[in-house]
C-alpha positions, 0 to 999 in steps of 0.5 A: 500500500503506497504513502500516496493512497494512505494520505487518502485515509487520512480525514480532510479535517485533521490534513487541513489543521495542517495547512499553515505549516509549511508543506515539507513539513505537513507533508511529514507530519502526515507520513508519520501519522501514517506509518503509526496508524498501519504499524504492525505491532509484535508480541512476544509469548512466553512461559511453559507449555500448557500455561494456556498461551494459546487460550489466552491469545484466541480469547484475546484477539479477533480472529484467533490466532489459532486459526491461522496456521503456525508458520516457522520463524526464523529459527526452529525454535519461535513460531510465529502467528499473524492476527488479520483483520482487515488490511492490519495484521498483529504478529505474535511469536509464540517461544518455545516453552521453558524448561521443556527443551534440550537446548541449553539456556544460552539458546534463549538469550540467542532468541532474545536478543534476535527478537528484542528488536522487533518485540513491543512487549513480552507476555509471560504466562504462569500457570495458578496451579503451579507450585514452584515457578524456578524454571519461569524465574531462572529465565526472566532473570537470564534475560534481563542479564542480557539487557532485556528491560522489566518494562517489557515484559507483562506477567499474567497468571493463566487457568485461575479455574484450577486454582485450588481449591479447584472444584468450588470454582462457581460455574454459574457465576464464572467466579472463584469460592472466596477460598480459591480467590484468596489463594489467587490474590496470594499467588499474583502477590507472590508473582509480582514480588519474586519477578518484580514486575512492573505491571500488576500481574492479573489472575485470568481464565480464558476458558471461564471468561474470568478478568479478562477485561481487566488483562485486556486493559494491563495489555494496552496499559504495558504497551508502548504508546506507539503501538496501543492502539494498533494492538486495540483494534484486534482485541476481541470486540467484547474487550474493547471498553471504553476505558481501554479505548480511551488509554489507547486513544490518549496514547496516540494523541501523545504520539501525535503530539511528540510529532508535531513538537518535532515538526516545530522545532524545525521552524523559526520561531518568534513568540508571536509565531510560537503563540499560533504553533500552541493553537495550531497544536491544541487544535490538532489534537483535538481533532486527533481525538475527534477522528482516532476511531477513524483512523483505528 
């Protein structure tokens, strides 16, 4: 898709806010803006094999991502899965599952470092049930060894049906008994003290529907503003709230904003010139969050 048809997306009256810049300038302005609203953004997968990464992804996203086939990535050990709505695509490397591998651990700081690159975030699935998570914890600290950041990387704790004890799970409401609810707020405690994470780490069960407008709304938080709003347009549409909508919403109008703070600085500015930049900016941006469900 060429720069030319994408300017046709963009709505006349955010290009005409743009108008007394000069043209080199709105003309970049409108190709940044572009490259974010098509940016296509990468996930990274985590955790053991039957932590529930897959039903945690096909809950999350719209198509599920399991009805895609897996294609191989650039090496053996990553697949990668392609979230397709329309001409968008959201990309998920999906690792191999820790501890499960004959690979020595070196192999992970190899994919990590191949990967980190083109990664916006890393989810890290713990299974509620398991008793000791040394495998998951020697990992993270290997990869953050290698220079990964904390900030990167977003912990959720999977099949909260099964904590136990697992048979006083309500079926009816979906929710946990008040004993399974405790032993849960006991674990995401015991998970975000023992990886000191960054994001609060959240209980969920894919299969029950359990918290996971509140996951959904982790998601979009711990994502970089430049790719929130991308990643929100594939949500699964029961996901979409409003209060996620609108961190994503407010995250782009920040990104737009550092656009045209950059564009600005390029110009030469007198305090009157300087007066008509500050109202010609509020009222881009108010324009930006008039249009944004336009634009995603």
């Amino acid at each position: 898709m060429s720069d030319r048809i994408l300017t046709g997306q963009i709505p006349d009256a955010l290009k005409q806010s743009l108008s007394r810049l000069p043209v080199v300038l709105s003309e970049a302005m409108v190709e940044r803006l572009l490259r974010c609203v098509h940016y296509e953004p990468v996930i990274g997968i985590m955790g053991k094999s039957g932590a529930g990464k897959s039903s945690l992804c096909n809950i999350l996203f719209s198509p599920p991502p399991a009805s895609v086939d897996a294609v191989r990535g650039c090496t053996r050990h990553v697949h990668r899965y392609h979230v397709i709505r329309g001409s968008r695509t959201l990309h998920i490397a999906d690792f191999p599952g820790i501890a499960e591998t004959p690979e020595p651990d070196r192999q992970y700081r190899r994919l990590y470092r191949a990967w980190a690159p083109n990664l916006d975030l890393i989810v890290w699935a713990l299974k509620a049930d398991e008793r000791a998570w040394k495998d998951d914890l020697r990992c993270y600290r290997e990869l953050l060894g290698t220079g990964a950041a904390p900030e990167r990387f977003l912990f959720v704790l999977t099949q909260a049906d099964k904590m136990e004890p697992c048979r006083e799970w309500d079926n009816a409401s979906h929710q946990p008994s008040p004993r399974q609810a405790e032993n849960l707020r006991a674990k995401t405690e015991l998970a975000a003290t023992l990886f000191t994470t960054v994001y609060p780490v959240i209980a969920v069960s894919a299969v029950e529907n359990y918290h996971l407008e509140q996951w959904a709304e982790a998601l979009i938080k711990a994502l970089p503003v430049s790719s929130s709003s991308a990643v929100f347009h594939h949500l699964n549409p029961e996901l979409r709230t409003e209060y996620v909508q609108e961190i994503a919403r407010e995250g782009f109008i920040s990104v737009a904003g550092a656009i045209f703070d950059e564009a600005a600085l390029v110009v030469q500015t007198s305090a009157r010139l300087m007066y008509q930049l500050q109202r010609l900016r509020r009222r881009f941006l108010a324009i930006i969050r008039a249009v944004w469900h336009l634009l995603f």
